[in-house]
N, C-alpha and C positions, 0 to 999 in steps of 0.2 A: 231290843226290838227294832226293826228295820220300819219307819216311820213311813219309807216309799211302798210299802207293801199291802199298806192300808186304805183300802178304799173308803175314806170317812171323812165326815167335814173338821176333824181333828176338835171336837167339843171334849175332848178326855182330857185337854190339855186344861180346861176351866176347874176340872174335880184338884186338880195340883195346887190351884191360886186356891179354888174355896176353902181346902182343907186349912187353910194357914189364914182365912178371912177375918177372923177372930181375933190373930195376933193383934196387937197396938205397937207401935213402932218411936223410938225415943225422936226424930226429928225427919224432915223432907228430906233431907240427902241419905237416910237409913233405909227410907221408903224407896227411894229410888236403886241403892245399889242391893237389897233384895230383891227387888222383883228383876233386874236384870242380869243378877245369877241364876236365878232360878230360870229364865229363859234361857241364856245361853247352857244351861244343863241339858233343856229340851230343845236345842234347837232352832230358836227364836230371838231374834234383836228387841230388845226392848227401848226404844227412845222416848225423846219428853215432846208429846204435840201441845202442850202449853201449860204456861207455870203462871201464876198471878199470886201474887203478896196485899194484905191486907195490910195499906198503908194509910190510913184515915180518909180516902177517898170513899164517897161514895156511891156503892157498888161492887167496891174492891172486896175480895176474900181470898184467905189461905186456900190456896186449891192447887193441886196437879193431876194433869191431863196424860197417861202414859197410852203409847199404841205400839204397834210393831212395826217396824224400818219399812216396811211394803206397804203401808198407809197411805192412803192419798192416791193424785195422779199427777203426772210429771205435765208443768204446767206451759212447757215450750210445745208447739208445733211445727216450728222450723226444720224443714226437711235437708237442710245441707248441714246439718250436726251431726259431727260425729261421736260422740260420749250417747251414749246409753244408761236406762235410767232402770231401778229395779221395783219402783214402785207399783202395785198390784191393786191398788183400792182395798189393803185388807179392812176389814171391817175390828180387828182384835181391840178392843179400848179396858182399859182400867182408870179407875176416879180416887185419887188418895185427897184426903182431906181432912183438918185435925177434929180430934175428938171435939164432941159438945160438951161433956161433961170431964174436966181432967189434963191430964197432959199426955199430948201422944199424938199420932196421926194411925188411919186405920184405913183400909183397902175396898172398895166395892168394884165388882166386874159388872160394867156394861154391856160386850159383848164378848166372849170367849172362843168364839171359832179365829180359823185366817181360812183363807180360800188358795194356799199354794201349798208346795210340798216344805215340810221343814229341812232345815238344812244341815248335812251328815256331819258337817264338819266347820268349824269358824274360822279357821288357820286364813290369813291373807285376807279376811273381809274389815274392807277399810274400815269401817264404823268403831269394830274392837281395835284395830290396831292404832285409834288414834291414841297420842300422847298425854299423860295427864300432867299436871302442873309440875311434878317433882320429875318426872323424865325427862320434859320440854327444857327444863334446868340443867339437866344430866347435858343433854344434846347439846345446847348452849356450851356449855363448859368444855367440852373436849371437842367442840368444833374450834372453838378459841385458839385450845392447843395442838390442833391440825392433825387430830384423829380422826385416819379413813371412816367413811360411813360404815363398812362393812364389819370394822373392827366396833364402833360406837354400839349398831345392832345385837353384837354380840354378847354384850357389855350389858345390855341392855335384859336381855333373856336369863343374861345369870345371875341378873340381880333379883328378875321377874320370872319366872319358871311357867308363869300362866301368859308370856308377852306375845303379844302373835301380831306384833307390829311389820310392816313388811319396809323394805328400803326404799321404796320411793318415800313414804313419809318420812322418813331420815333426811333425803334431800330436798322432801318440800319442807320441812322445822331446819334447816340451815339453811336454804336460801331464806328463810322468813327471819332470821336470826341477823342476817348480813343485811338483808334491808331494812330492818330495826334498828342496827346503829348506824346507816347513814343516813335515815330522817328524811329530810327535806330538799338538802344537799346532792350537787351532782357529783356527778363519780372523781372530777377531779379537785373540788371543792372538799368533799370527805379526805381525798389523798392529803392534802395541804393541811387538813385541821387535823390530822393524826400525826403527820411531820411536824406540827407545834408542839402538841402533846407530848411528844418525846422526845422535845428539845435538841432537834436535829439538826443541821448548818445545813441549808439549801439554796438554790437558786433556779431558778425558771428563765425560756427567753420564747419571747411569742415573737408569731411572726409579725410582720410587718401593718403597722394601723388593722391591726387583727387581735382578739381575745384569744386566740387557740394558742396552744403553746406548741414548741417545738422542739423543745430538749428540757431536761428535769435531772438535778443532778442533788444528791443529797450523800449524807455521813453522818454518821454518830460522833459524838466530841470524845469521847474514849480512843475512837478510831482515828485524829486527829493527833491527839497524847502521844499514843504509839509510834503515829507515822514522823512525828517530831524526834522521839526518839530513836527509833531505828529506820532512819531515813535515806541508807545506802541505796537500798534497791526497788524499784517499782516493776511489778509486772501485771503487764496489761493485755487485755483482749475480751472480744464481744463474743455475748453467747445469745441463740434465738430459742424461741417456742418457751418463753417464760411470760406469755398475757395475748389476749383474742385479739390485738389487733397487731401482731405480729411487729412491733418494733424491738430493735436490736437494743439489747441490756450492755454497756460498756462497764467493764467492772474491773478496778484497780486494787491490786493486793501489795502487801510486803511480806518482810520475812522476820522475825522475832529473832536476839539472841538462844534462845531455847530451840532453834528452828520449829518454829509453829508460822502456819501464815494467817494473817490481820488484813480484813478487808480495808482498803483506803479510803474509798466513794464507789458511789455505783450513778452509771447516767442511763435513761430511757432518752435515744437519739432517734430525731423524726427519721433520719437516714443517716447512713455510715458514708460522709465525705468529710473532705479536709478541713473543711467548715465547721461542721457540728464537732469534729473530733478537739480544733482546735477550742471551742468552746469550752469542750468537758476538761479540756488539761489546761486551762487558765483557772480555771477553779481549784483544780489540783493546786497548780501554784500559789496560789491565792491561802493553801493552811500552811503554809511552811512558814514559821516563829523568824525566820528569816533567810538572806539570802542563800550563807554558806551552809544551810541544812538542807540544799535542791539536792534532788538525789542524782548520785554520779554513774550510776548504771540505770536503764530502762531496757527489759527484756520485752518483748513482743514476736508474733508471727509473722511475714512479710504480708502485711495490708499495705499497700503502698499510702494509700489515705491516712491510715493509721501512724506511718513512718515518716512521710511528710509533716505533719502535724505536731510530731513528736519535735523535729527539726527547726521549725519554728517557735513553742512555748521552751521547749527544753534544749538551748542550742548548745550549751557545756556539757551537757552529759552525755556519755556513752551508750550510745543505742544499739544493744545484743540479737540476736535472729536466734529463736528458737532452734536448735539444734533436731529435736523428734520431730518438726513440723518437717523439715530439710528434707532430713534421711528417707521419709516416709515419700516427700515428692521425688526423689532419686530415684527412692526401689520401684515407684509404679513405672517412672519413665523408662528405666532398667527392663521392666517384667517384660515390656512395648518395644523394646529396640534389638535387648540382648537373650539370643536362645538359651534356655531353660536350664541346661550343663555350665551355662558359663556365669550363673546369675550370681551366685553365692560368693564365686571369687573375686565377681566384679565389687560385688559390694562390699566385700573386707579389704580390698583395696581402697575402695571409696572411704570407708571408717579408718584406716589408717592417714589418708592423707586429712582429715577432718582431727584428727589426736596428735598430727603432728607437735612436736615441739619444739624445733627452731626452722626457718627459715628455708638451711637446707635441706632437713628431713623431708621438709615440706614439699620443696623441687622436685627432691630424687622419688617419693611416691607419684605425685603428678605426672612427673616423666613415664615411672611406669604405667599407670593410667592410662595413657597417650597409648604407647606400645600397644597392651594387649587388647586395648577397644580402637586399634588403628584402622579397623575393618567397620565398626559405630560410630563413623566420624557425627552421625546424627546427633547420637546419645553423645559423645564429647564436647559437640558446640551447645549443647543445652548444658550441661553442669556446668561449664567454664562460663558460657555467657549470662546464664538466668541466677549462679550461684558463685563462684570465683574469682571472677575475674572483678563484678560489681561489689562482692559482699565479704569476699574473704575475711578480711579483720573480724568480721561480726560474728563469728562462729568458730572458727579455725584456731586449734589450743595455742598455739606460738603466739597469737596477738590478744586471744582473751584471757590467758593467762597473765599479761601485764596488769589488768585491769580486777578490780578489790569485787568481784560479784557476787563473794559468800558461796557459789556452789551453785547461783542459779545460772545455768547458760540455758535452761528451756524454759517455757511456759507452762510446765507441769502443775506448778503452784495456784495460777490459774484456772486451769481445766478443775483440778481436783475441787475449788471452791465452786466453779459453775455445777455440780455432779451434786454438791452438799446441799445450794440454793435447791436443784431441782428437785430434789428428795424431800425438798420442803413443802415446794408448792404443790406436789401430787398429781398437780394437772396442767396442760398448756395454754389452756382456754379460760383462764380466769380473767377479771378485770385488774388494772394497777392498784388497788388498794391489796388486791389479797394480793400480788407480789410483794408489796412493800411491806406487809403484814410479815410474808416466811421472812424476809429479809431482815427484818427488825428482830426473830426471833434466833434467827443464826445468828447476828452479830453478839445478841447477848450471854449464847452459849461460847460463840468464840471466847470471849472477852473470858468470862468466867474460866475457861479452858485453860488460857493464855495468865491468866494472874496465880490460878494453881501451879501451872510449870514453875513460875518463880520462886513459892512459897517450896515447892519441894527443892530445887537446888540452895535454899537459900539456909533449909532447915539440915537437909539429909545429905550425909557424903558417900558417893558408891563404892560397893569393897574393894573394886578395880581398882581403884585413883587411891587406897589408903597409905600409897608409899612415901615414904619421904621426899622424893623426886615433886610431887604434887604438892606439899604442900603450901604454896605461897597463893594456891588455888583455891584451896578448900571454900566455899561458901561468897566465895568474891566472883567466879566465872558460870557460864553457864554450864551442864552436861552435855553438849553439844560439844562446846568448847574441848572439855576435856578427853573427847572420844576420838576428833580431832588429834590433839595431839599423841594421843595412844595408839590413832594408826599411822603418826610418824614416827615413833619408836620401835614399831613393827620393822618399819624401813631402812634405821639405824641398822641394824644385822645387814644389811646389803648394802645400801650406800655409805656408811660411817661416816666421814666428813670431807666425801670427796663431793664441792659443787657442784661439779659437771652430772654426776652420776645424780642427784639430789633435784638440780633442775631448780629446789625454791621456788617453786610454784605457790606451794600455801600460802608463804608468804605474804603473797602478791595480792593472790586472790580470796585468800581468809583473811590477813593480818594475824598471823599464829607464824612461831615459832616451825622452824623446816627439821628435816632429818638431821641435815650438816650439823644446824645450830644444836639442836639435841646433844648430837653426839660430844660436840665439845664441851657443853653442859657436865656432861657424862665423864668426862675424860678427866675434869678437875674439880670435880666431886660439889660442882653449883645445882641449886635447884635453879627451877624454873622460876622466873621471875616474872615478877607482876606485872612489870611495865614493858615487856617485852610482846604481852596480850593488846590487840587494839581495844579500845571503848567501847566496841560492838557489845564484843562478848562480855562484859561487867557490867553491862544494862541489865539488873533483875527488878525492873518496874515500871509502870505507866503512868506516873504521878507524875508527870511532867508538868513545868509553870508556864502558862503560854502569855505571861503577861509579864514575864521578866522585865525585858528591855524596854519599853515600852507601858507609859503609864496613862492611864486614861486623862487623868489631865493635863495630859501634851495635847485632848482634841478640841474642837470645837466646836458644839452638834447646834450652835443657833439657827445656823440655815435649815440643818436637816427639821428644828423641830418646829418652825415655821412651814415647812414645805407636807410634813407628817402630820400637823394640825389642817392644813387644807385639802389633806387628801382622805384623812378620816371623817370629815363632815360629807362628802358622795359615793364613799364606799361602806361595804357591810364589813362585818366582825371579823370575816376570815382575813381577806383584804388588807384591814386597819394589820392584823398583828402578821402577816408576811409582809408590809412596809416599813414596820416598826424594825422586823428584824436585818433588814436592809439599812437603815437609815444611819449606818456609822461607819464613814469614811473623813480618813484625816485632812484636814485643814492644809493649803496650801502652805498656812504659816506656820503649823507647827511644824512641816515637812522642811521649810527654810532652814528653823530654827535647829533641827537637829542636823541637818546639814552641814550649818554653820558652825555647830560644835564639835563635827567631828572636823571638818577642814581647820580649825584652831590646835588640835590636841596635835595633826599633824605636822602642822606647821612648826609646833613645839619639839619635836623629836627634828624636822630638816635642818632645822639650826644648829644642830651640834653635827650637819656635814660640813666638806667645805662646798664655799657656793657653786664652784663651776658641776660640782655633782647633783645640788640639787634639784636642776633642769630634767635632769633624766631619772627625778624617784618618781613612779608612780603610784605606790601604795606605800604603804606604812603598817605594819600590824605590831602589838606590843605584847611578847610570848613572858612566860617564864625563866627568869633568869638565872638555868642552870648549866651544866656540861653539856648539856644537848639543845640550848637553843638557838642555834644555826639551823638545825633539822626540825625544829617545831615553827621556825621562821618560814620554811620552804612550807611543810605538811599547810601552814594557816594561810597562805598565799595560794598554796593551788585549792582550796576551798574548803580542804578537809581539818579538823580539828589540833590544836596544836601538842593532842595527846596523840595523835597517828607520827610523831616525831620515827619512830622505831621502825616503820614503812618506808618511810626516805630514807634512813639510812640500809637498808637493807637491797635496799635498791640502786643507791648509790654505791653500795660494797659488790654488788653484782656488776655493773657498768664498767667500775676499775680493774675489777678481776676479770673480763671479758676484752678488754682492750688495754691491757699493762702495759702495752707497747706505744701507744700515743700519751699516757699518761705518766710513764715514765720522765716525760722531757717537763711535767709540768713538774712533777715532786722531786727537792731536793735527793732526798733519803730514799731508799730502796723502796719501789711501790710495795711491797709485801708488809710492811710496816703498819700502812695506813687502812690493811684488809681487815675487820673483824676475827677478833679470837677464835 
């Protein structure tokens, strides 16, 4: 029956309550969710206009007052509001109140009409679609684990088949959800006590006689383990539109034996200069277990602030230029200078002289270069002066192929982790807490990701690698590693064990075994050998000791804990425990003291020189003393471990075989003697 078709003050609707007047009902909330089924059957909201409990006051009695949602009148007159109000003055009331005699509650109609039309349908009417305790739960819980609201809604329907909840209530039960756990607390105050929470290594710098901060730099101590362990390569770069008030995310990654990449730290910088950048890369310095674990390559895009910065915290290490950032500013400059027929060739010239492999390859594309854009002298003096001429080493294969990079010459690894964060956050316009929230919950999937790769090469051998050639590998290296060297085995069929042709690039730049070396391998029936793998790749774990060398009590925290007793009696809780975590820097004197120990152990090794030599030792390192510690002597002195022995000489066996002619007059014996087998 169509209710609007009814010209009547809708008293039919009273015969539906009387017939059931009689019932008795086991308690007040049975009373209530029948009568407001039974309404919304017809049509009608049923709410509570007042509840009173008989608590020994008196006066007080069990009683409930039920009406319909259009009761009353909207109690503002304020004419510049804009919400609108549904209330109609129905007159509709019901009286529930418990038996006299017994147990139960029973029903009496006061007045049974309403004076509007009933309504066709409930779908979207806020009243029903509010949450009840156990969905308000539901909401919470997968807001937590960063389920769209659209997805949560739905979620919602099929658990409830009668839900007629709409999404704005979604989004008003999670924002009430996120102001719920930050309390009293301001927005950077809640950041700071969840960074405690989960025992994060941080730092803050405010500005100047100011409480506002201006840069924020945090990590996870997992993230720390790793980066002590595979500490070759850093690759950095800022990404935007990750919180409302649009500051730049600086976010540092590395690369795993297993090639997986491991976030380093992440900074929120007031601004991207040389200043704040250096700030966030003294922190970086600041987890490395010690000096010789600084990483030897840092990959980045040309931010010149970024690369300046890098130049001053990180001045030994090798600073790489994004190769796809390059190319990408090339071809636009390209699309702009050079007509449309000639684009294509330009540009495989351009990627040939970028893959060069020695010096003169290098010329002789360049030259070409020159030639056929002799007519673009425009586009010529932009690639040579903005990219070549300044930056060649940094990207260019003949010079980054010297250098150990593991294979990253882009910021791929980067980008890909900003792409991962964003997919967390869902949205651009959040505050720093719910960034720091997705962020806290990618690192703990990385992690978990990253300790699985290990557990599977550690456990499982693939059928590829089951040959006998492999196995001094089996369960010692990663599958990275070994794929590696299966596509120089590939390359054994074409180069055999001619260097030139071979190039040994891996080498250089994996620390792995080359085609040449294979093949000889091959020639005389040797596996491959353990220690001809760098230490990269035999890392299958993040259980690193960051307390090795260095013992707590070498420090001396009397200052600090004098100085952290005076600063917790005028600060609050948060406060006290980010001072606490600050408050532990070493002692001038134990800084002496180890000083002076290690200047004693040296002085013990200069005396077995003669004197006139030891004016000119400037370091001392004490390797293993086997056939190869001259090469682990060199490997420990230029900073790398004195298990990279197998890189210097491999290096050294390249140098002599490239210039047998100068090194001839130094070696007695045929220089071909002293070349690797």
């Amino acid at each position: 029956m169509n209710h609007h078709q009814l010209n009547i003050s809708y008293s039919y609707i009273v015969n539906f309550y009387l017939k059931r007047i009689l019932q008795v009902f086991s308690s007040r909330e049975a009373v209530f969710e029948w009568a407001k089924a039974i309404g919304r059957q017809n049509g009608i909201l049923i709410v509570t206009i007042r509840s009173d409990k008989a608590n020994g006051i008196r006066g007080r009695k069990d009683k409930l007052i039920l009406g319909c949602e259009r009761g009353g009148r909207y109690k503002s007159e304020s004419k510049k509001s804009v919400t609108c109000s549904h209330k109609e003055n129905c007159p509709f009331t019901l009286r529930c109140v418990p038996l006299s005699v017994g147990e139960g509650w029973k029903i009496s109609v006061r007045c049974g009409t309403h004076n509007h039309e009933l309504l066709d349908t409930v779908t979207g009417h806020s009243y029903l679609g509010r949450l009840n305790e156990e969905e308000r739960k539901f909401v919470n819980d997968m807001t937590k684990y960063k389920l769209a609201p659209r997805f949560i809604l739905n979620a919602l329907k099929v658990r409830n088949e009668t839900n007629v909840t709409i999404p704005s209530q979604i989004y008003k039960a999670r924002s009430t959800y996120r102001s719920s756990l930050r309390g009293p607390y301001t927005e950077m105050q809640h950041l700071l006590k969840l960074i405690q929470q989960e025992n994060y290594v941080h730092w803050t710098r405010r500005r100047e006689n100011s409480d506002i901060l201006r840069d924020i730099f945090w990590t996870h101590p997992d993230c720390i383990k790793l980066l002590n362990t595979f500490h070759f390569v850093l690759i950095c770069d800022s990404t935007y539109k990750t919180n409302r008030y649009r500051l730049p995310l600086l976010e540092i990654v590395g690369v795993t034996s297993t090639s997986l990449t491991f976030s380093v730290g992440f900074a929120y910088l007031e601004k991207e200069r040389q200043d704040n950048f250096i700030w966030a890369f003294e922190k970086v310095r600041m987890l490395f277990k010690s000096e010789s674990l600084i990483s030897k390559v840092i990959v980045t895009d040309r931010d010149l602030a970024m690369m300046n910065a890098i130049s001053v915290v990180f001045p030994t290490s090798i600073h790489l230029l994004c190769r796809f950032h390059i190319e990408k500013n090339v071809g636009a400059r390209c699309k702009q200078y050079v007509k449309k027929d000639r684009q294509e060739e330009v540009m495989d010239l351009w990627k040939k002289i970028v893959y060069s492999t020695s010096v003169e390859e290098y010329d002789h594309h360049l030259q070409q270069f020159e030639i056929l854009c002799a007519d673009i002298i425009l586009f010529v003096d932009y690639v040579k002066d903005s990219w070549l001429t300044p930056y060649k080493e940094r990207f260019v294969n003949v010079w980054t192929n010297r250098v150990m990079h593991l294979g990253n010459t882009t910021s791929n690894r980067v980008e890909s982790a900003h792409w991962r964060l964003k997919n967390m956050l869902q949205t651009s316009f959040g505050d720093l807490c719910k960034s720091w929230d997705a962020v806290n919950m990618m690192l703990k999937n990385q992690i978990c990701i990253i300790q699985s790769s290990f557990q599977k090469t550690i456990k499982d051998v693939e059928h590829g690698y089951n040959s006998q050639f492999f196995q001094n590998l089996h369960h010692c290296v990663s599958r990275k590693c070994m794929k590696l060297i299966d596509n120089q085995l590939e390359r054994v069929k074409i180069v055999g064990t001619n260097k030139t042709e071979c190039g040994c690039s891996i080498r250089t730049t994996h620390g792995l075994p080359c085609a040449c070396e294979l093949a000889k391998l091959q020639i005389y029936g040797n596996v491959i050998p353990l220690d001809s793998i760098h230490d990269f790749w035999k890392q299958l774990s993040i259980a690193h000791e960051l307390e090795d060398e260095e013992s707590l009590s070498d420090y001396d925290f009397s200052e600090e804990l004098e100085a952290m007793k005076a600063y917790m009696k005028k600060h609050d809780i948060i406060s006290q425990r980010i001072f606490k975590a600050k408050a532990r820097q070493p002692s001038q004197l134990s800084q002496r003291s180890a000083r002076q120990q290690s200047q004693s152990s040296q002085h013990s090794f200069k005396t077995q020189f003669p004197t006139y030599i030891r004016l000119y030792i400037e370091d001392i390192v004490d390797v293993v003393a086997d056939g190869n510690f001259g090469f682990r002597a060199i490997a420990a002195l230029l900073g790398w471990t004195e298990e990279s022995w197998a890189l210097v000489r491999s290096q050294l066996d390249k140098e002599i075989g490239l210039h047998k002619d100068v090194y001839s007059n130094v070696f007695d014996d045929n220089v071909e003697s002293y070349l690797l087998l």
